[in-house]
N, C-alpha and C positions, 0 to 999 in steps of 0.2 A: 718684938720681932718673933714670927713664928715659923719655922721651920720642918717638914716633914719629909719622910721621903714616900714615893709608891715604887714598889718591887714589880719588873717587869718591864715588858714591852710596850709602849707608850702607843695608844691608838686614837688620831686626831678626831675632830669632829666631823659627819659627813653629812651631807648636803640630806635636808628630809624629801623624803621621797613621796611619790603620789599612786595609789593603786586600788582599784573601784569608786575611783572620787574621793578617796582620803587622805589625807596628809599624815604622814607618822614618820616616827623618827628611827634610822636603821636600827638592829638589835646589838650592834655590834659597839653603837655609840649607847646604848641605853644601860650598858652591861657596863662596858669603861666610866661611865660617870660615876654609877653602883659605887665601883671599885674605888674611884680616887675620894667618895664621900668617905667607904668605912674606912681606909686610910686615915683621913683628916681625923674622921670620929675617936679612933682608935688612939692619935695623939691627944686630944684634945682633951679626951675624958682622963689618960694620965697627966695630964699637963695641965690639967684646971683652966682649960683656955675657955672663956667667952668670946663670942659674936662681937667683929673688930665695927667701932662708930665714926671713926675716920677716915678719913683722903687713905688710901693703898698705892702703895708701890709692889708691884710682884716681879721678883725674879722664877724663870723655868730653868734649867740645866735637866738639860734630856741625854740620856746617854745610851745609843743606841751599840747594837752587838756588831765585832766584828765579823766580815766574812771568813770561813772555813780556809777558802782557798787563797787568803795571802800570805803572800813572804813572810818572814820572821821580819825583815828589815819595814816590809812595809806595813805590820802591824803595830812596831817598835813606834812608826811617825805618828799612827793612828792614835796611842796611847796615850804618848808626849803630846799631842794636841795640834803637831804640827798637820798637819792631814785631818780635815773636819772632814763632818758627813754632809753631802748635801742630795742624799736620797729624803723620799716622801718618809715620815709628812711631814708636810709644809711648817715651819715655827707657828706661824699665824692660825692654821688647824689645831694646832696642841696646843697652844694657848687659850682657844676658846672650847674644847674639850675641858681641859683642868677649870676654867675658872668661871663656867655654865654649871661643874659639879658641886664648885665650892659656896653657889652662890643660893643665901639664906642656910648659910650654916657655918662659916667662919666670916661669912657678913651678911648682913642685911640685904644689898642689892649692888651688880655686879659695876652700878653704876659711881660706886667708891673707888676704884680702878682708878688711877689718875695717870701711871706707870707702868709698862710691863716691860718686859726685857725676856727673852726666848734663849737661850745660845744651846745647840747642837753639839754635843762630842762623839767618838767613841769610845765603850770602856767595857771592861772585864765581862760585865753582870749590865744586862740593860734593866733600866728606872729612872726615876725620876723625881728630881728633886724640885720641891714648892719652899720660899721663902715670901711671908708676906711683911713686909714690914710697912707698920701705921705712921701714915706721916704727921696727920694732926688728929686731934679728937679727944 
């Protein structure tokens, strides 16, 4: 099982774009991927982690910022978990942001995936947390 976090505000994958007949992919997603690799790099090279050869299960826990402008009470629900978020982005966008960045460098090809699981909170410090855990291999 491997574990990491990325510091920060989590930015989903976005639709590639088309302009003078070209297809490319926004800067914004090009940048985010960057990020969530040295991330991974950054554990892995402490963590003597090699390129996972089995079935994957991934967990995300995404933990977005609260807003300025709420109550204390309605912050308190927000923390405790009772009050999710369900602003963009989408679970299914952060999922395939994180795990298009991880792919050929905590595995092989993103088609070991067999599992994913997304969940949304609010919390103190937005980031984001990766758990991959190898089911067979």
């Amino acid at each position: 099982m491997r574990t990491f976090k990325i510091p920060g505000m989590v930015q989903a994958k976005q639709r590639p774009r088309l302009s003078r007949g070209r297809v490319y992919t926004p800067q914004a997603t090009v940048n985010y991927e960057g990020y969530v690799k040295w991330c991974y790099s950054d554990y892995a090279n402490r963590m003597e982690w090699t390129p996972i050869e089995g079935a994957i299960r991934a967990e995300i826990g995404v933990f977005m910022p609260i807003p300025k402008s709420d109550s204390k009470k309605k912050r308190a629900l927000k923390i405790s978990g009772q009050i999710r978020p369900t602003v963009k982005p989408d679970a299914d966008n952060i999922a395939k942001s994180v795990l298009d960045a991880l792919n050929a460098l905590a595995y092989a090809d993103d088609k070991q995936i067999v599992e994913c699981e997304v969940k949304k909170y609010y919390g103190e410090e937005p980031c984001v947390y990766v758990k991959l855990i190898e089911l067979e291999g």
